[in-house]
C-alpha positions in Angstrom: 153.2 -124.9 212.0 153.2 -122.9 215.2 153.5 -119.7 213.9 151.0 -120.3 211.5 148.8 -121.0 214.3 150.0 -118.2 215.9 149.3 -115.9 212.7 145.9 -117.3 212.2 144.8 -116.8 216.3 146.4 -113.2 215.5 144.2 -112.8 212.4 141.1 -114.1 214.2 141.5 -112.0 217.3 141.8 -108.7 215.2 138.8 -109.6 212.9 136.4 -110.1 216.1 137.6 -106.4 217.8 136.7 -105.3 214.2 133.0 -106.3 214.8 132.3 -104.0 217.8 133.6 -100.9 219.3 133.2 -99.5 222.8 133.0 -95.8 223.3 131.8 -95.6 226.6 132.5 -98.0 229.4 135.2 -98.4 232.2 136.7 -95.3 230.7 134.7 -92.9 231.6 136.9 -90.3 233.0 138.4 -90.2 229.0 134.8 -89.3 228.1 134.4 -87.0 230.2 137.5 -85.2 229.0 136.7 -85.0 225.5 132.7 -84.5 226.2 133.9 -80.4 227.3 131.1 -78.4 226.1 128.0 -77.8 227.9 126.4 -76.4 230.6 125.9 -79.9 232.4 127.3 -81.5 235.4 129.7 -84.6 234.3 130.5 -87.3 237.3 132.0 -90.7 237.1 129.5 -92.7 239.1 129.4 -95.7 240.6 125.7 -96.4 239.7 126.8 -98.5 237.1 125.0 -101.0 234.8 127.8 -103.3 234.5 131.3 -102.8 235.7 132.1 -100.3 238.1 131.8 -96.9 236.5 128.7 -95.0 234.5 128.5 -91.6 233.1 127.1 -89.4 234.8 125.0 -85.8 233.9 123.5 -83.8 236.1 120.9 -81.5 234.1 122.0 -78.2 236.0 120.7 -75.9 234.0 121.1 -74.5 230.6 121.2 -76.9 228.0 121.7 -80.1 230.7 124.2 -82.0 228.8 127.8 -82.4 227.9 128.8 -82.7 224.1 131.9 -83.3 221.4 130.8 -82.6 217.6 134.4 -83.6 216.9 136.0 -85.8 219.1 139.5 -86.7 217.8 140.5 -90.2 215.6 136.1 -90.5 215.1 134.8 -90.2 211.8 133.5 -94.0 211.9 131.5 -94.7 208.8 128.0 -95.7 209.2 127.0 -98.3 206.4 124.4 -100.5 204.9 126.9 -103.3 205.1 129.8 -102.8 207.0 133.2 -104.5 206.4 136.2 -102.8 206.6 137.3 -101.7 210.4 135.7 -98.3 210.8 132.3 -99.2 209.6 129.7 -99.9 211.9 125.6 -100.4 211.6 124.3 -100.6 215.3 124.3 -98.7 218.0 123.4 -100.0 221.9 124.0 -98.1 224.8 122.7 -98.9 228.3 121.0 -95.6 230.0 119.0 -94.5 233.4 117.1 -91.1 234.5 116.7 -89.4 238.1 113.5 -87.6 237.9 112.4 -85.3 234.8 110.5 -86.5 232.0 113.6 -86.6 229.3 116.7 -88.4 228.4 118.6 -88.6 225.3 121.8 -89.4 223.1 123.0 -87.5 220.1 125.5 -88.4 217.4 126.9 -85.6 215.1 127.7 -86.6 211.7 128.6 -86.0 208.4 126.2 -85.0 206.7 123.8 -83.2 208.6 125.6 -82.2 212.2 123.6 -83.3 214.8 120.4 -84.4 213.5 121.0 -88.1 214.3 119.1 -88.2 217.9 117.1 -90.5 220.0 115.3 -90.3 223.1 112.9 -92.0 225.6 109.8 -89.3 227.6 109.7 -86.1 226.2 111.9 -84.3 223.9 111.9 -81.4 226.6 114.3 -79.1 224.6 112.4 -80.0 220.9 115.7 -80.9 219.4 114.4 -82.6 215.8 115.0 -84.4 214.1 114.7 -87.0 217.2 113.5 -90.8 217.1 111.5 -91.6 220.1 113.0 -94.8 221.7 110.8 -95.7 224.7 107.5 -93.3 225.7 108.6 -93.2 229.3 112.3 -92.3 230.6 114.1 -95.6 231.9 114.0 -95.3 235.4 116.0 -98.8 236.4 118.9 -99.2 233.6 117.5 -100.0 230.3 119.8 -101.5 226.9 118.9 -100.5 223.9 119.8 -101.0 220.3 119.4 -98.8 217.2 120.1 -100.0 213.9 121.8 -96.3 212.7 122.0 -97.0 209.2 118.3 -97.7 209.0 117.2 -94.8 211.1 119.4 -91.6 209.3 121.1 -93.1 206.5 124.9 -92.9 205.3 126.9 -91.1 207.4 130.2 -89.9 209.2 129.9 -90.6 213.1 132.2 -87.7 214.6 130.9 -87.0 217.7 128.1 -87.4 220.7 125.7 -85.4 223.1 124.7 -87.3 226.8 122.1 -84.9 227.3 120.4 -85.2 230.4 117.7 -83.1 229.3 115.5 -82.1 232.6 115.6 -83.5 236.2 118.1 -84.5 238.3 120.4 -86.4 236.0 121.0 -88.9 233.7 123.2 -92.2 233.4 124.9 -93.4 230.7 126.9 -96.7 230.3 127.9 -99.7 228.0 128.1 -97.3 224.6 128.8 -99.6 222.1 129.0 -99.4 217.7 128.9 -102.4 216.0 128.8 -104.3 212.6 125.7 -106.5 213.1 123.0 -107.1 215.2 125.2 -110.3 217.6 127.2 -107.6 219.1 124.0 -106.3 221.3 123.9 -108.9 224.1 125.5 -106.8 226.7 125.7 -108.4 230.0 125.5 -106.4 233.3 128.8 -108.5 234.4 132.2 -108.9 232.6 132.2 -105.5 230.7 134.2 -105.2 227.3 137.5 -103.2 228.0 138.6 -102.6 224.4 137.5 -98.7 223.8 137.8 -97.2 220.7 140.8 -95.0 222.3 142.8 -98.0 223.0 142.1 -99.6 219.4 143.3 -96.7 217.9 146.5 -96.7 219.8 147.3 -100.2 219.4 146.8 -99.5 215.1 149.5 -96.9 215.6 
């Protein structure tokens, strides 16, 4: 009887990780290592939305942002309905701009590379397709949630783009893929620690 329990707590736990998936959080030094290309200015910051840590880009230039079209153990299938562990719907993330008039976040997938974009202000460096989120950059932290699916279609979610885009800089915290919409309520205390790095290492 009590392993039963045991396997059915077992069974339960796995099935809610399953739901949601944290890419960017209180690991931010991780991102940071596998975000490598581009010409901005990375920091792990303590102006965080929740938690301690927030990733930072300073837009120094260039093409202001740090990017990973390919970032190792991704290929996380975006679906119309989502079931199996590596498909996902939604999108939130949890994002801040010093000074400029442009922020956004960029997923590269399969099909179509990185034309799965959205950003709030002005899409300073014209990067289209793009879907505008807010008309005005967030300057206090902002959460937002885009249903992915709905916005580009089927596809492969391989990598991302923080791109800071003019300014100062640009925050990014909270990055989170999910299954459905009940995933979205982040609050600013008690962040999630299960990243998508540590999933995959406990599947191995």
């Amino acid at each position: 009887m009590l392993r039963a329990a045991i396997a059915i707590g077992l069974c339960l736990t796995v099935a809610a990780v399953a739901q949601e998936l944290t890419i960017l959080d209180e690991n931010v030094d991780d991102v940071i290592g596998w975000a490598s290309s581009g010409e901005g200015t990375p920091e792990n910051s303590t102006d965080a939305y929740s938690g301690s840590q927030s990733l930072y880009i300073g837009a120094t230039g260039g093409d202001a942002q740090k990017y990973n079209g390919s970032v190792p153990d991704w290929g996380w299938a975006v679906v119309e309905n989502p079931a199996a562990d590596n498909e996902f719907r939604y999108i939130t993330f949890a994002w801040k701009k010093d000074g400029g008039t442009s922020i956004m976040l960029q997923l590269s997938g399969d099909p179509d590379g990185w034309s799965h974009r959205y950003h709030s202000g002005v899409n300073v460096k014209d990067w289209n397709p793009s879907l505008e989120v807010q008309p005005n950059i967030p300057t206090d932290w902002e959460v937002q949630t885009m249903d992915m699916f709905a916005d580009w279609g089927a596809f492969a979610l391989n990598g991302m783009a923080f791109s800071a885009g003019d300014g100062v800089g640009a925050y990014y915290d909270a990055v989170r893929i999910g299954q459905n919409e009940s995933f979205t309520a982040v609050e600013a205390k008690g962040k999630l620690t299960t990243t998508w790095a540590g999933l995959r290492a406990d599947a191995r």
